[in-house]
C-alpha positions in Angstrom: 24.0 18.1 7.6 24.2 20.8 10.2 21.0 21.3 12.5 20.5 24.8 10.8 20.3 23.2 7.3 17.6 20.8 8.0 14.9 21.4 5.6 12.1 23.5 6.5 10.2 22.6 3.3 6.2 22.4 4.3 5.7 19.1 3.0 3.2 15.9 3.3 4.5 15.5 7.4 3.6 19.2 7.7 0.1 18.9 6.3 -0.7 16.6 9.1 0.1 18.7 11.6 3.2 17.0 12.5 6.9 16.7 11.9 9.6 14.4 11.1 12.8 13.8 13.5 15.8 14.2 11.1 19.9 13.5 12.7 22.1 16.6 12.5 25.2 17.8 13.6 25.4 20.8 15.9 27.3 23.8 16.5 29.9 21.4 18.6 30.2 18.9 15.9 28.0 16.8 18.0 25.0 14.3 16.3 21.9 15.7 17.8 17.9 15.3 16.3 16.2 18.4 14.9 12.9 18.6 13.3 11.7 18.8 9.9 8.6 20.5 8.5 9.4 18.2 5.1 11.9 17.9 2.4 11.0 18.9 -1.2 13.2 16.0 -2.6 11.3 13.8 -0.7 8.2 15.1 -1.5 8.9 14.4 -5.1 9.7 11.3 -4.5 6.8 10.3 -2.6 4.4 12.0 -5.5 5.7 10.0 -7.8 5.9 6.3 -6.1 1.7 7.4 -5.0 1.0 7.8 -8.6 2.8 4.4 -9.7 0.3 2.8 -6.6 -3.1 4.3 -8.0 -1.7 3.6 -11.8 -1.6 -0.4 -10.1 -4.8 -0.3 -8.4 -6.4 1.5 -11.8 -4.8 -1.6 -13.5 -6.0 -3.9 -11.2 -10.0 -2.4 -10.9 -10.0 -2.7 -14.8 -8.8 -6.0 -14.7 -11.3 -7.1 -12.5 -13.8 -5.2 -14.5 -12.9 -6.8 -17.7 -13.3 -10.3 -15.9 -9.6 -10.6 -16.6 -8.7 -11.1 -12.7 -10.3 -12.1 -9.4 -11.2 -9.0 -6.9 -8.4 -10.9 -4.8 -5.6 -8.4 -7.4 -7.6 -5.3 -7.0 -7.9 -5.7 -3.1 -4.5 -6.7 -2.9 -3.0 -3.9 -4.8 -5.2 -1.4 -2.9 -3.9 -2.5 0.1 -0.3 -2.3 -1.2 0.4 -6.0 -0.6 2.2 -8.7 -2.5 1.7 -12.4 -3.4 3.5 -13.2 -0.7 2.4 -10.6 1.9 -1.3 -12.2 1.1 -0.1 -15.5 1.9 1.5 -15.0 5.3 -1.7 -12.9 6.0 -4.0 -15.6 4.9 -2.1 -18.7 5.3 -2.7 -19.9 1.8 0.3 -21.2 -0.1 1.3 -18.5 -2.6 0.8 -20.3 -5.5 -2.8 -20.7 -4.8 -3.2 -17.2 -3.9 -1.6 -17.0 -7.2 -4.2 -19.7 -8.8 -7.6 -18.1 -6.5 -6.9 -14.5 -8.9 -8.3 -16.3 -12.0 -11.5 -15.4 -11.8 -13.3 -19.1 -12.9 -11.3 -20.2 -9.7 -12.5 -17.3 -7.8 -15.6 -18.0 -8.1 -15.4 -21.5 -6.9 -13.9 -20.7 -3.5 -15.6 -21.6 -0.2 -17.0 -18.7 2.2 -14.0 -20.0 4.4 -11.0 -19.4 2.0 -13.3 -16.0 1.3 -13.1 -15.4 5.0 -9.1 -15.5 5.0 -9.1 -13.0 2.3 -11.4 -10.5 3.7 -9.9 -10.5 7.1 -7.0 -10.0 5.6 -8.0 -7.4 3.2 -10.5 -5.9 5.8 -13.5 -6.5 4.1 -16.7 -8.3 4.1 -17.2 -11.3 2.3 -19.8 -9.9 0.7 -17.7 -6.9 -0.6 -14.9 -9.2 -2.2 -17.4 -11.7 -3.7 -19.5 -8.9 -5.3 -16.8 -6.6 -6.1 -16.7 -6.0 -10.0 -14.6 -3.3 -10.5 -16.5 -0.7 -10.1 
């Protein structure tokens, strides 16, 4: 796109004061940066992938809630990890971290596993044992 069609569109970069460093071509054909106030495209698109992760962490709390999950799911989808994203962090094999989000199993772990999880969540162990869902 030519530098004088970068969009100018006042999005979420804007909001927060700052701006976003898009590649343009200039007057001489040449590549060259330019900045952006936002993009409504992207703006869109970023609407719609933050209501799919609240819709996930709604999910999760009501899981937890319903005793149908540890508070291992809900903390990991608010912090917009993975399985296997809380395993590297933790250094539990994945399909325990898998196992420790029943919540009968959950409830059996020692303060030290807890202490992975909540560093790793960046938490108390206090706030992921007593978290309920609500």
């Amino acid at each position: 796109m030519k530098k004088s069609e970068v969009p100018q569109d006042n999005g979420r970069v804007f909001e927060k004061g700052s701006r976003e460093l898009y590649y343009a071509v200039d007057e001489n054909g040449e590549y060259t940066t330019a900045l952006s106030t936002g993009w409504d495209a992207k703006n869109i698109v970023q609407d719609h992938t933050m209501q799919e992760i609240q819709e996930r962490i709604d999910t999760a709390r009501a899981g937890v809630k319903a005793g149908h999950v540890s508070p291992i799911v809900y903390f990991m989808e608010l912090r917009r990890m993975d399985w296997q994203i809380v395993s590297d962090y933790t250094g539990i094999w994945k399909w325990r971290v898998k196992r420790h989000a029943k919540p009968a199993v959950f409830e059996r772990l020692s303060d030290k596993t807890l202490k992975k999880y909540a560093e790793a969540f960046e938490i108390s162990i206090n706030e992921l044992r007593n978290y309920k869902g609500n």
